[in-house]
PyMOL Python script that loads the backbone (N, CA, C, O; Angstrom):
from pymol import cmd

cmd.read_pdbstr("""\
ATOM      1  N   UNK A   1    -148.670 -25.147 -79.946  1.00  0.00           N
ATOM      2  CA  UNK A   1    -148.327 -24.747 -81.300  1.00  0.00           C
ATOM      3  C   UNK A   1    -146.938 -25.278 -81.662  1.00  0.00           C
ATOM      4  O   UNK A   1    -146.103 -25.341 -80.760  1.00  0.00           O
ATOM      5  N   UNK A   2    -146.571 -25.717 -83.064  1.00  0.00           N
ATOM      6  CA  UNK A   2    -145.588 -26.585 -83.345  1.00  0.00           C
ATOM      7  C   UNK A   2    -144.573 -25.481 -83.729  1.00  0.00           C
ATOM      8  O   UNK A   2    -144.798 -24.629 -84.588  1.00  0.00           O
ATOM      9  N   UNK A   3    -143.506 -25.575 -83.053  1.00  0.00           N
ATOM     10  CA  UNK A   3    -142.244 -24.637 -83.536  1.00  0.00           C
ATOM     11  C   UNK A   3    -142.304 -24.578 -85.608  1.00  0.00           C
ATOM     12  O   UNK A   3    -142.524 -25.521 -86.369  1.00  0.00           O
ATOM     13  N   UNK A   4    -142.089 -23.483 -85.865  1.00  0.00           N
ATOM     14  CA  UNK A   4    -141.313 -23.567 -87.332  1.00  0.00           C
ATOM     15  C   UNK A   4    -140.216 -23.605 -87.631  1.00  0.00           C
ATOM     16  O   UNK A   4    -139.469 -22.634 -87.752  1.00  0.00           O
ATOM     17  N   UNK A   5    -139.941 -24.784 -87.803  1.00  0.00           N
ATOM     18  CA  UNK A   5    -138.292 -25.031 -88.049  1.00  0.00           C
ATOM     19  C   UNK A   5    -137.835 -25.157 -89.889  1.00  0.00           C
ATOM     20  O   UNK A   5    -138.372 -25.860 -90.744  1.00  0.00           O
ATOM     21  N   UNK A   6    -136.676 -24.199 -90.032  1.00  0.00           N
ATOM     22  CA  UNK A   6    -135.993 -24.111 -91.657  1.00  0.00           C
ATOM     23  C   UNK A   6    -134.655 -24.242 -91.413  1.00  0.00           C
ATOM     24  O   UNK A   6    -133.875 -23.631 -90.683  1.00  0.00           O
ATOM     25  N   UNK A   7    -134.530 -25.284 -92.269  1.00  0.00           N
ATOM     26  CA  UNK A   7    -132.995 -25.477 -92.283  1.00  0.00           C
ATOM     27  C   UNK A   7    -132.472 -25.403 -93.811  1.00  0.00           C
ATOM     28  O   UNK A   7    -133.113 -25.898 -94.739  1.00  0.00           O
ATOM     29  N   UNK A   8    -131.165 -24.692 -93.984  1.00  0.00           N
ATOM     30  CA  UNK A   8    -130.809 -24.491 -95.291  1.00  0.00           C
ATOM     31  C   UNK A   8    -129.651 -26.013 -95.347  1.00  0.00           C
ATOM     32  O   UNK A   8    -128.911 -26.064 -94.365  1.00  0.00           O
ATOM     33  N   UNK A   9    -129.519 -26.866 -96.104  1.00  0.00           N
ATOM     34  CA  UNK A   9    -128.763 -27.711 -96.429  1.00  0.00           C
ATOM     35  C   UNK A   9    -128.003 -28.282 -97.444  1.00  0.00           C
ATOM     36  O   UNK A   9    -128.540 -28.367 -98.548  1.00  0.00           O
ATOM     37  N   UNK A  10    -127.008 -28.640 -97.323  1.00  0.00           N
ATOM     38  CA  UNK A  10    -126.313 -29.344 -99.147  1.00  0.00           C
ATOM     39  C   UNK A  10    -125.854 -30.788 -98.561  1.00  0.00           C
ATOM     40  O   UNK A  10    -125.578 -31.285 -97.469  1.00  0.00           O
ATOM     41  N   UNK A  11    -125.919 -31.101 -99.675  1.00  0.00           N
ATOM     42  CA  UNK A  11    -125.826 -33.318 -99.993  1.00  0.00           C
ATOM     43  C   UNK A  11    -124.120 -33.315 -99.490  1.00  0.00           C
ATOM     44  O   UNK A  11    -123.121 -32.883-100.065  1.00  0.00           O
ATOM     45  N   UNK A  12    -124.241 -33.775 -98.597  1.00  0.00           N
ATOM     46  CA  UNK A  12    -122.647 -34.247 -98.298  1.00  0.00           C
ATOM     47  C   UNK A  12    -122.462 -33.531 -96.519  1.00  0.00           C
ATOM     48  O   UNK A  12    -121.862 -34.158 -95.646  1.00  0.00           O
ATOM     49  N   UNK A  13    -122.810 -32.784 -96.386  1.00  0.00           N
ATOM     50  CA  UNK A  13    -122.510 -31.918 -95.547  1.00  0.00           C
ATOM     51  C   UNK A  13    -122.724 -32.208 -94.229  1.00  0.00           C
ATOM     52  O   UNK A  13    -123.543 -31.546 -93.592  1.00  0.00           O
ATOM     53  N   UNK A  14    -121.785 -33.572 -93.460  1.00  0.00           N
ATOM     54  CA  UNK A  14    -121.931 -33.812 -92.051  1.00  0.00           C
ATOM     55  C   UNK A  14    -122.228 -32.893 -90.998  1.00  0.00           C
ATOM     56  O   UNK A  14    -122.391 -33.445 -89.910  1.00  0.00           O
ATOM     57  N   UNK A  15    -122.347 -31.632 -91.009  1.00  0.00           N
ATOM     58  CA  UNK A  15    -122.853 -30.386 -89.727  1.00  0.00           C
ATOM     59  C   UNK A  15    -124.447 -30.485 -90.621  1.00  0.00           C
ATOM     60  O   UNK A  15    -125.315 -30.948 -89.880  1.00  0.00           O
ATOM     61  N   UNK A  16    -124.979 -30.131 -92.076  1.00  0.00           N
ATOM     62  CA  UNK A  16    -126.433 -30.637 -92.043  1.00  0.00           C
ATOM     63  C   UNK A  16    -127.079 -31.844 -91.853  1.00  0.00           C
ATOM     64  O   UNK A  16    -128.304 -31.920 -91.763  1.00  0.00           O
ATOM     65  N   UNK A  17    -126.179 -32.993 -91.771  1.00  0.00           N
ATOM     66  CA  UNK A  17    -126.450 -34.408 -91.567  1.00  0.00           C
ATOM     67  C   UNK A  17    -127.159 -34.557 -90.047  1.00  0.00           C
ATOM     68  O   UNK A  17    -128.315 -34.732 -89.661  1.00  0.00           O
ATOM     69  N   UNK A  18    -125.610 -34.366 -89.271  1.00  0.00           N
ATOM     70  CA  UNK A  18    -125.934 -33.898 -87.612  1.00  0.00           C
ATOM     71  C   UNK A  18    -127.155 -32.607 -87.373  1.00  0.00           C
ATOM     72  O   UNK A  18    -127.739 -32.708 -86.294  1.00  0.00           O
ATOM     73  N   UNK A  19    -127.459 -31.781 -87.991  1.00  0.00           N
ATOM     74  CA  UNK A  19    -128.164 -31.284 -87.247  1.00  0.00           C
ATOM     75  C   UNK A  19    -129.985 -31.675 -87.626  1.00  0.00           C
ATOM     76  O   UNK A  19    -130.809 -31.474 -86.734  1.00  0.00           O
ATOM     77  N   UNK A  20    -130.361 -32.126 -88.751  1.00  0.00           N
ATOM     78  CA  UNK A  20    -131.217 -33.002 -88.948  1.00  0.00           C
ATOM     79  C   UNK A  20    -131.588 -34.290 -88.447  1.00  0.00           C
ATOM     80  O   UNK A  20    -132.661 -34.851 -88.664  1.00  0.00           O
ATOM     81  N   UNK A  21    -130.509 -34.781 -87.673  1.00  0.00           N
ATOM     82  CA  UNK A  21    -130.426 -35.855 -86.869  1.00  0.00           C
ATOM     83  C   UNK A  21    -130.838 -35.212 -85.500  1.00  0.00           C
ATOM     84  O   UNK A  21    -131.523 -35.956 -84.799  1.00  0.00           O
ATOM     85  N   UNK A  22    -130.645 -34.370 -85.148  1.00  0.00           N
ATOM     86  CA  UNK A  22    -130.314 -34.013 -83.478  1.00  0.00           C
ATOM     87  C   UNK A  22    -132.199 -33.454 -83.906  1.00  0.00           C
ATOM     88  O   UNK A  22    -133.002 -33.970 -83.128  1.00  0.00           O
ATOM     89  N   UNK A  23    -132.722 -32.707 -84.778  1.00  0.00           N
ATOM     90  CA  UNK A  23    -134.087 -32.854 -84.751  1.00  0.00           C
ATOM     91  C   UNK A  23    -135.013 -33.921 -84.722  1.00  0.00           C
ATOM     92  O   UNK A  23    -136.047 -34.173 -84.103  1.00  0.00           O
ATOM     93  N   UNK A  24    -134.445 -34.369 -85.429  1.00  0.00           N
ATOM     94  CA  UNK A  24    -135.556 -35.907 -85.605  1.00  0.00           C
ATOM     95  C   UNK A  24    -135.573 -36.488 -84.479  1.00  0.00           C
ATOM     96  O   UNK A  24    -136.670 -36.992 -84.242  1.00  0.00           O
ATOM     97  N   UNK A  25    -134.559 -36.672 -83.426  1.00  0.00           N
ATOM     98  CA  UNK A  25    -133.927 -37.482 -82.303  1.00  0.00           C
ATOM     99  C   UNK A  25    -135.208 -36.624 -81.257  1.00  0.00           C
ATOM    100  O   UNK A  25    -135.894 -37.169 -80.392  1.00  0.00           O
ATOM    101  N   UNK A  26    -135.249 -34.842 -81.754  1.00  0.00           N
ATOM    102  CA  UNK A  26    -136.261 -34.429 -80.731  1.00  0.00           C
ATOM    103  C   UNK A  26    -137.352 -34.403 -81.148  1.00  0.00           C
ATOM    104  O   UNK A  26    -138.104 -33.601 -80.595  1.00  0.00           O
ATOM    105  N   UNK A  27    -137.935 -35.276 -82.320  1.00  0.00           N
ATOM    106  CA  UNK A  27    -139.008 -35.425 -82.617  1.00  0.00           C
ATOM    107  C   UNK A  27    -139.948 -33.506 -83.222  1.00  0.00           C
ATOM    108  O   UNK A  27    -141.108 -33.115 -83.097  1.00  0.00           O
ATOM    109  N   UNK A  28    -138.878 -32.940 -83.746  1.00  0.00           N
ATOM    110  CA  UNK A  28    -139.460 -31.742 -84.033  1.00  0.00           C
ATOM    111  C   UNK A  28    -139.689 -31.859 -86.059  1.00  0.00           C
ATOM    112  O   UNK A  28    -138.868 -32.036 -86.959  1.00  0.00           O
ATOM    113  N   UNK A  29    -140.543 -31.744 -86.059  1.00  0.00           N
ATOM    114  CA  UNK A  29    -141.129 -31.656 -87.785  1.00  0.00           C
ATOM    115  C   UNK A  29    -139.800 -29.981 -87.908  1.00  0.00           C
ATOM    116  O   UNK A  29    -139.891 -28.956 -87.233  1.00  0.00           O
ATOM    117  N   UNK A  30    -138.699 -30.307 -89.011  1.00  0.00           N
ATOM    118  CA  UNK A  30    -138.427 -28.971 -89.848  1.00  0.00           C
ATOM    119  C   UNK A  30    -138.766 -28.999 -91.540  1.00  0.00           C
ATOM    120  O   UNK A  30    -139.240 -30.013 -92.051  1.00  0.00           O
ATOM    121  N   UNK A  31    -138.439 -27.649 -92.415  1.00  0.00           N
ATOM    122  CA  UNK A  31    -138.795 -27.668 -93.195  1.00  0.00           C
ATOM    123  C   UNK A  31    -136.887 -27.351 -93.983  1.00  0.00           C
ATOM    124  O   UNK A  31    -136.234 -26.328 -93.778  1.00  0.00           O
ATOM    125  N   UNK A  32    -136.416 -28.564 -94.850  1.00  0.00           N
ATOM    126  CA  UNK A  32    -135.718 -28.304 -95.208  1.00  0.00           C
ATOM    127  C   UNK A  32    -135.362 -27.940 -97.149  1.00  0.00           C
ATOM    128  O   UNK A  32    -135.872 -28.216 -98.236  1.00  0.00           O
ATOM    129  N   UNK A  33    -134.301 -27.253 -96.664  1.00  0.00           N
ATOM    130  CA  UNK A  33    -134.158 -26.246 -98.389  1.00  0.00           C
ATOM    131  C   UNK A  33    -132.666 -26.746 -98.773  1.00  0.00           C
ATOM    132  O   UNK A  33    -131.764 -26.306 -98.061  1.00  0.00           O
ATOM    133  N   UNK A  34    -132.300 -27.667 -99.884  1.00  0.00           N
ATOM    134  CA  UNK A  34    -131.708 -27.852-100.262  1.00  0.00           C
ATOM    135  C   UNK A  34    -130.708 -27.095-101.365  1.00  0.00           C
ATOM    136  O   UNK A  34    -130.846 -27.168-102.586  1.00  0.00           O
ATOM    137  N   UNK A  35    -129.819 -26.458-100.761  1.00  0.00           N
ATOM    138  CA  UNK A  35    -129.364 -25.007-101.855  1.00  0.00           C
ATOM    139  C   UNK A  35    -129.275 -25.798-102.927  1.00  0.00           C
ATOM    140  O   UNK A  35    -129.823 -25.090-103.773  1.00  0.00           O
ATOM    141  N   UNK A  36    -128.910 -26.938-103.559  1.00  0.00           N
ATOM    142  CA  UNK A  36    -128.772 -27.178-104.656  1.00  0.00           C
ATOM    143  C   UNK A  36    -130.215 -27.143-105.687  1.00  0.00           C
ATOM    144  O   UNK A  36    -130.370 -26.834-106.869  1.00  0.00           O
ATOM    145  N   UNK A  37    -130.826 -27.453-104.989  1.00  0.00           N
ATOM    146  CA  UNK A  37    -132.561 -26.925-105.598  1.00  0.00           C
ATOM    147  C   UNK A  37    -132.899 -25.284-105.340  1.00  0.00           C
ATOM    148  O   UNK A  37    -133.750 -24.719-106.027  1.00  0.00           O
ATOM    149  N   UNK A  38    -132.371 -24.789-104.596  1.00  0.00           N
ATOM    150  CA  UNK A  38    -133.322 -23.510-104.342  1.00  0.00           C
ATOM    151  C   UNK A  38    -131.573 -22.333-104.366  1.00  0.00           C
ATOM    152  O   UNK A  38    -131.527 -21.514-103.448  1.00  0.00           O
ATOM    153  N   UNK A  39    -130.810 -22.339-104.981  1.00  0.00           N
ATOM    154  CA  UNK A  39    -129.652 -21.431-105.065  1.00  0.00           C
ATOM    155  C   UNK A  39    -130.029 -20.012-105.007  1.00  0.00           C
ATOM    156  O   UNK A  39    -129.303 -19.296-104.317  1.00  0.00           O
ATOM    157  N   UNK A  40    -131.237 -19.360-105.728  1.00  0.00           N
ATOM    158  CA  UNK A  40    -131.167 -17.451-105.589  1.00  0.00           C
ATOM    159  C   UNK A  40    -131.898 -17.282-104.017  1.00  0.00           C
ATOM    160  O   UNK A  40    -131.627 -16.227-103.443  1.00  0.00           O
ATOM    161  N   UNK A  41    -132.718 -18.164-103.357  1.00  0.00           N
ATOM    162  CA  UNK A  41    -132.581 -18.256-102.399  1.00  0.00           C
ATOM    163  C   UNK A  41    -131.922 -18.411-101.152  1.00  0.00           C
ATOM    164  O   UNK A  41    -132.081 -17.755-100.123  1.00  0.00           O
ATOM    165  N   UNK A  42    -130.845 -19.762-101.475  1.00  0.00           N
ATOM    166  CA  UNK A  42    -129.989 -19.295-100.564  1.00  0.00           C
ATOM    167  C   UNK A  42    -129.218 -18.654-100.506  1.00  0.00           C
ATOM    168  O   UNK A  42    -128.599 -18.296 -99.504  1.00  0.00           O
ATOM    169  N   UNK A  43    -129.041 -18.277-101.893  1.00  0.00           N
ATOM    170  CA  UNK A  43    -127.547 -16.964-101.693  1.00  0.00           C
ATOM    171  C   UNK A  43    -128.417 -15.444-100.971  1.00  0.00           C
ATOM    172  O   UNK A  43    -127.913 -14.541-100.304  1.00  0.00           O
ATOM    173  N   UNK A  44    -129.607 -15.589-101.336  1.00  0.00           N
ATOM    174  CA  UNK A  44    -130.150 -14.415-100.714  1.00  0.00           C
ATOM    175  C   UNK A  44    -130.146 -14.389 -98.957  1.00  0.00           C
ATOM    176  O   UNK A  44    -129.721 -13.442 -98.294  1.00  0.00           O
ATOM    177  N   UNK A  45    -130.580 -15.348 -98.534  1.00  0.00           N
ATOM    178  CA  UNK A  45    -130.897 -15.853 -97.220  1.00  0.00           C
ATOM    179  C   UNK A  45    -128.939 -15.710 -97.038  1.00  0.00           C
ATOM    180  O   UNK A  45    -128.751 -14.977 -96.068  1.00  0.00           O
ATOM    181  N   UNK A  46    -128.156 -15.968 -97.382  1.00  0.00           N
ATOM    182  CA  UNK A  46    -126.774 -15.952 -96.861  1.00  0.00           C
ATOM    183  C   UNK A  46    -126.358 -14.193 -96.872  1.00  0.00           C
ATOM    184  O   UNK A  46    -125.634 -13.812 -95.953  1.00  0.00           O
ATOM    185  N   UNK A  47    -126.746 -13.338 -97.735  1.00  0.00           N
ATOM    186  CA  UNK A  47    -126.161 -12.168 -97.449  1.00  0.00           C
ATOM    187  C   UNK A  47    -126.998 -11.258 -96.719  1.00  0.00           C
ATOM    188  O   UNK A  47    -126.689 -10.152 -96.273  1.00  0.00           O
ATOM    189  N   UNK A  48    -128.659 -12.169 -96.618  1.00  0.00           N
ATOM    190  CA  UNK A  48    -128.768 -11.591 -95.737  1.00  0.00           C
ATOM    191  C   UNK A  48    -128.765 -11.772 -94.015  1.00  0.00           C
ATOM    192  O   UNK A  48    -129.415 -11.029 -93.281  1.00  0.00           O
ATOM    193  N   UNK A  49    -128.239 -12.466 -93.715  1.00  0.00           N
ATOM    194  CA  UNK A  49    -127.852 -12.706 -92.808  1.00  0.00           C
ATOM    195  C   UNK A  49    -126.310 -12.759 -92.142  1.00  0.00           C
ATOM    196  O   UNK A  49    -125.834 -12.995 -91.032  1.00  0.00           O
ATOM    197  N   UNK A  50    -125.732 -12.341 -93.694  1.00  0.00           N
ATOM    198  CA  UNK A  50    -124.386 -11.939 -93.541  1.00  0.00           C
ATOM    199  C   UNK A  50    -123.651 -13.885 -92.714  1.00  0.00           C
ATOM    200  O   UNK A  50    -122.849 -14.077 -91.800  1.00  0.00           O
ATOM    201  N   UNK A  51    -124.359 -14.811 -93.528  1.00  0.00           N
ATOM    202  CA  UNK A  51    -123.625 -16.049 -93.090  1.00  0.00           C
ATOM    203  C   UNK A  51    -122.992 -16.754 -94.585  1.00  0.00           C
ATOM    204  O   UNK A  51    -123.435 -16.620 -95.726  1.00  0.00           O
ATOM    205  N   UNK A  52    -121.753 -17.572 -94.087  1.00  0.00           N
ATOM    206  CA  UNK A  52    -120.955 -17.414 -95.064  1.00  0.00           C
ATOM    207  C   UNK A  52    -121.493 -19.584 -95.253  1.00  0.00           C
ATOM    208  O   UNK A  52    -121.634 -20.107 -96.359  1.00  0.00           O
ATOM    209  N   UNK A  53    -121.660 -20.323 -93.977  1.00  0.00           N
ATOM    210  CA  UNK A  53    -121.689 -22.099 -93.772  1.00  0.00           C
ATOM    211  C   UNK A  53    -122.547 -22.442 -94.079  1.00  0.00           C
ATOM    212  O   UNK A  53    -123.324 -21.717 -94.702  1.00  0.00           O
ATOM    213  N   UNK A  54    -122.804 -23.644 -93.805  1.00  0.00           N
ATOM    214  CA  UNK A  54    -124.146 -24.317 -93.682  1.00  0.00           C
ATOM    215  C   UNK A  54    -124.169 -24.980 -92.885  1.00  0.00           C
ATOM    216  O   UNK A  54    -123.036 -25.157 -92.437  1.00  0.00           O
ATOM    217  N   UNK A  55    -125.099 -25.654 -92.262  1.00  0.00           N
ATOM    218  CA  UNK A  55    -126.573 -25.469 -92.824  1.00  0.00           C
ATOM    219  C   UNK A  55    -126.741 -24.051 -92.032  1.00  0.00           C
ATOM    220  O   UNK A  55    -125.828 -23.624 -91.324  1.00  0.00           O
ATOM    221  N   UNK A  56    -127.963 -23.359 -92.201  1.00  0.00           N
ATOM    222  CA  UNK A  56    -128.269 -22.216 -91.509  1.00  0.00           C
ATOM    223  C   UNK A  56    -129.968 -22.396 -91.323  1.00  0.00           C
ATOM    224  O   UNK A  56    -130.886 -22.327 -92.140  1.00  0.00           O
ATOM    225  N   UNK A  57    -129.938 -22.632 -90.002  1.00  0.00           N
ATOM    226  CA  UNK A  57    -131.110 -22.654 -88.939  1.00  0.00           C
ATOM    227  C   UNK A  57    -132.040 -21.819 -88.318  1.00  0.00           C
ATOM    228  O   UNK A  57    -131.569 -21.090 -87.444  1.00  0.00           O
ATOM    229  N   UNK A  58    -133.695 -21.701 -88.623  1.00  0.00           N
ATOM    230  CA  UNK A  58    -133.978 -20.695 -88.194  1.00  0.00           C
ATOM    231  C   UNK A  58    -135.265 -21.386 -87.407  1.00  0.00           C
ATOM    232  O   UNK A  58    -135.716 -22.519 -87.573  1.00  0.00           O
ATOM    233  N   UNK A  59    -135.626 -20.555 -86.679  1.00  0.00           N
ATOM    234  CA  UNK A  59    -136.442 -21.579 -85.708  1.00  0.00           C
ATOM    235  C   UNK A  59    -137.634 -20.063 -85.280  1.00  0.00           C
ATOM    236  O   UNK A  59    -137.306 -19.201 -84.465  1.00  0.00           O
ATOM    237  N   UNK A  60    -138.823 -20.055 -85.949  1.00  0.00           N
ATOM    238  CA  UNK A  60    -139.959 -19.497 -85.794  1.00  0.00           C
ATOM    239  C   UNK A  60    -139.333 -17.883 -86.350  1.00  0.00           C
ATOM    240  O   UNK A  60    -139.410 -16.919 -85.589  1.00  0.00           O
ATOM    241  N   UNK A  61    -138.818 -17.772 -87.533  1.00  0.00           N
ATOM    242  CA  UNK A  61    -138.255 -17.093 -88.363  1.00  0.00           C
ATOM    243  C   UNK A  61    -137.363 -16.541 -87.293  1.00  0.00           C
ATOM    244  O   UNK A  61    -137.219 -15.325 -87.417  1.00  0.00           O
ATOM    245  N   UNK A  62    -136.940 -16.888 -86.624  1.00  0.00           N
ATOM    246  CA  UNK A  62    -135.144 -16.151 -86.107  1.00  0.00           C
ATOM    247  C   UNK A  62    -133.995 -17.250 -86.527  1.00  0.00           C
ATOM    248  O   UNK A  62    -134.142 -18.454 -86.316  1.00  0.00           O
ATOM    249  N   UNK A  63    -132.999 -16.760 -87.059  1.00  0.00           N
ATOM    250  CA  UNK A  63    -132.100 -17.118 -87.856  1.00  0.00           C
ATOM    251  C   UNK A  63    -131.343 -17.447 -86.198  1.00  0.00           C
ATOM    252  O   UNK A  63    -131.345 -16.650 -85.260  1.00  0.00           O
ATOM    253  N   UNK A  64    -130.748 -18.808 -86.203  1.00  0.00           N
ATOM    254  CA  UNK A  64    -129.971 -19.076 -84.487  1.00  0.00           C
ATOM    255  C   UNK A  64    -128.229 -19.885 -85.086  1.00  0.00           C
ATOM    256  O   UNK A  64    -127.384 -20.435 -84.380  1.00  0.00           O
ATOM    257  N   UNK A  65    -128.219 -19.690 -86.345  1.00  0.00           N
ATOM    258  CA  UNK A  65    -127.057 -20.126 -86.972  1.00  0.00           C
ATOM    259  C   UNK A  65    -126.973 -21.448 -87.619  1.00  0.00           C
ATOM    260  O   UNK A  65    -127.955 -21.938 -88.177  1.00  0.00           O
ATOM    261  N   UNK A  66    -125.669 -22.124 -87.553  1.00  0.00           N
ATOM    262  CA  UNK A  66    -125.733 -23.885 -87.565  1.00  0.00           C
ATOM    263  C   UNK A  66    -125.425 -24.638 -86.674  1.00  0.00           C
ATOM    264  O   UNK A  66    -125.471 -24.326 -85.484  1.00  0.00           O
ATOM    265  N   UNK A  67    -125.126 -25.558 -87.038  1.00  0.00           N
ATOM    266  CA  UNK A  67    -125.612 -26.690 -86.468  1.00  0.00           C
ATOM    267  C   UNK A  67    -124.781 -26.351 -85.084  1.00  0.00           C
ATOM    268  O   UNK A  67    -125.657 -26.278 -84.222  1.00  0.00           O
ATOM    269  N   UNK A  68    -123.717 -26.151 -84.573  1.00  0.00           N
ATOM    270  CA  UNK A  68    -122.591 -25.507 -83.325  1.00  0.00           C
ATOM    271  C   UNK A  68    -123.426 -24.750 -82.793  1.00  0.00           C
ATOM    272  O   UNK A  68    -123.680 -24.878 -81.596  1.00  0.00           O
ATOM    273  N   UNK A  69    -123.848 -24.089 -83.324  1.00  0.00           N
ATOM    274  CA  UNK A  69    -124.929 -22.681 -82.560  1.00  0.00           C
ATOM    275  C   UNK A  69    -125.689 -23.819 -82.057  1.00  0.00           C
ATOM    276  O   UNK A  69    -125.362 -24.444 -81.048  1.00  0.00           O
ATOM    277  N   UNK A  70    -126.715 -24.079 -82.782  1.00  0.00           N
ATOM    278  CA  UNK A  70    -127.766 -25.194 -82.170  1.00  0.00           C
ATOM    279  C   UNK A  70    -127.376 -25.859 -80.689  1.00  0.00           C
ATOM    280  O   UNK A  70    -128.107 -25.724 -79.708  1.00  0.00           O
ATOM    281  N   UNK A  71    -126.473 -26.388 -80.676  1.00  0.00           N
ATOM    282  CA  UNK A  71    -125.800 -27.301 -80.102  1.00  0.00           C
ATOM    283  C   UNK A  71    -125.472 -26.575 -78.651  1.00  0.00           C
ATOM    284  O   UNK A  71    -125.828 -26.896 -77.516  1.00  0.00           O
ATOM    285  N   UNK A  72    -124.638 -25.446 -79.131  1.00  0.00           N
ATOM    286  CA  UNK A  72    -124.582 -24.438 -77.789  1.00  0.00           C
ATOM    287  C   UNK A  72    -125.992 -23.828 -77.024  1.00  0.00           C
ATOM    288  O   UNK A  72    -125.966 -23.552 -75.825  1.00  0.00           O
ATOM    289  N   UNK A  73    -126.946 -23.691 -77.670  1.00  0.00           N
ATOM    290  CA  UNK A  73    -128.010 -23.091 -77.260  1.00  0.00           C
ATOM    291  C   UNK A  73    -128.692 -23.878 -76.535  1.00  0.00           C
ATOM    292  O   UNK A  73    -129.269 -23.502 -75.514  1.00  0.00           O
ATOM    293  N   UNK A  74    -128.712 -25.547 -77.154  1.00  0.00           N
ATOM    294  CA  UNK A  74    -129.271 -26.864 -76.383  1.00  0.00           C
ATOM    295  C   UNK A  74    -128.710 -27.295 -75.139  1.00  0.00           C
ATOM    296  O   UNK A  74    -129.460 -27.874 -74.354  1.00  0.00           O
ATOM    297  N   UNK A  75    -127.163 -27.051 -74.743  1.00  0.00           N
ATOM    298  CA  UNK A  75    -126.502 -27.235 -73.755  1.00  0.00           C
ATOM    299  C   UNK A  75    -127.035 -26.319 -72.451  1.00  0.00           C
ATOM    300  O   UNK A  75    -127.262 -26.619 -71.278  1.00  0.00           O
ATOM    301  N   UNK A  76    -127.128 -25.062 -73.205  1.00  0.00           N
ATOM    302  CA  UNK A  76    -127.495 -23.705 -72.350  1.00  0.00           C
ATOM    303  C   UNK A  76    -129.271 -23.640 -72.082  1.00  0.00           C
ATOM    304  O   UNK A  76    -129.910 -22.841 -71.397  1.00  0.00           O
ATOM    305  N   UNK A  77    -129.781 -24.883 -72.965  1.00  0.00           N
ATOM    306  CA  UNK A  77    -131.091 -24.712 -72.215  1.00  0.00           C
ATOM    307  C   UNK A  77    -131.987 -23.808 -72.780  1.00  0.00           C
ATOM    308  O   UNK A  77    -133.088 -23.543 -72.299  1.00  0.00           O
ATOM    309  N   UNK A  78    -131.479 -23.293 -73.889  1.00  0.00           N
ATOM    310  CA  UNK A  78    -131.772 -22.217 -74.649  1.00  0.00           C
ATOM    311  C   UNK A  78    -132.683 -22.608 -75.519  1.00  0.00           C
ATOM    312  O   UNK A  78    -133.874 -22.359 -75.329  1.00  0.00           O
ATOM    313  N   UNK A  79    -132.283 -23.218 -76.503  1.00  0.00           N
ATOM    314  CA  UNK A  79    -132.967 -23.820 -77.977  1.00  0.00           C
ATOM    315  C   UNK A  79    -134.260 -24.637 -77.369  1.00  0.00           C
ATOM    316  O   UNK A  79    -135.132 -24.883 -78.202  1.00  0.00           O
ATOM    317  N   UNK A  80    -134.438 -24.977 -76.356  1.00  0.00           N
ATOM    318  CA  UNK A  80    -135.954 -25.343 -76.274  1.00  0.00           C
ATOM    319  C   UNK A  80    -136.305 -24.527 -76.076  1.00  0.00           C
ATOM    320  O   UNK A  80    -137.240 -24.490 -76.875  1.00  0.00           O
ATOM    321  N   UNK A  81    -136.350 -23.165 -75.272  1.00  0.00           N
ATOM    322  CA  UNK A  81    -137.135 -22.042 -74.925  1.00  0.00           C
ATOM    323  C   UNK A  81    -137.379 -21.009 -76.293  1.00  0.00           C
ATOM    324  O   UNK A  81    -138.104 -20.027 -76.137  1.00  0.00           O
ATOM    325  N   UNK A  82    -136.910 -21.203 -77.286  1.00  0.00           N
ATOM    326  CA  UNK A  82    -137.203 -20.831 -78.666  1.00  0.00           C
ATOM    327  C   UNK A  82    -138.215 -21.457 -79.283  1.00  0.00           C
ATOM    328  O   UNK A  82    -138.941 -20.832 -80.056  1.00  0.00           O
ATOM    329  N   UNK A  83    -138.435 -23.053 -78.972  1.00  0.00           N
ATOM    330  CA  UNK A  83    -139.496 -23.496 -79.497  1.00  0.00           C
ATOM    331  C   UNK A  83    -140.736 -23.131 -79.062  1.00  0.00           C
ATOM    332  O   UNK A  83    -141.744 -23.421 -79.707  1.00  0.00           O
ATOM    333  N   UNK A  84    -140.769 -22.476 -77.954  1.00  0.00           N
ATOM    334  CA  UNK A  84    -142.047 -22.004 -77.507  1.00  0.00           C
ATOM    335  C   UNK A  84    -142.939 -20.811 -78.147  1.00  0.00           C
ATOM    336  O   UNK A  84    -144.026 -20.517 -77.649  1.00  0.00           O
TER     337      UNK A  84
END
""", "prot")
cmd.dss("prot")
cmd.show_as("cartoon", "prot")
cmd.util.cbc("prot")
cmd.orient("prot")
């Protein structure tokens, strides 16, 4: 079964650049939301999760942060055992 991957993103934003890169690189299909298209959404998705950055990453609806989180979780061996 294919992980569900959502990423919240804005145009410019080298940590959503990199972390759309570091997916594609693992060959994982995500589904991305561009706040500038979808704004009452992401402001909703931001308070509720009480996150202030971007992008904000959720991987089989658990919210795992951005792109740093990602990154730490991949080091730790972690973020693949989420895709399962």
């Amino acid at each position: 079964m294919k992980p569900n991957i959502l990423i919240y993103t804005k145009h410019g934003c080298p940590y959503c650049n990199n972390a759309k890169i570091f997916l594609r690189d693992k060959n994982l299909e995500f589904t991305e939301i561009k706040v500038e298209e979808e704004m009452s959404k992401t402001e909703e998705m931001k308070l509720k999760q009480n996150w202030k950055t971007l992008p904000m990453i959720f991987v089989n609806d658990h919210f795992i942060g951005g792109y740093s989180d990602m990154q730490e979780l991949h080091k730790k061996g972690e973020f693949e055992k989420l895709l399962n």
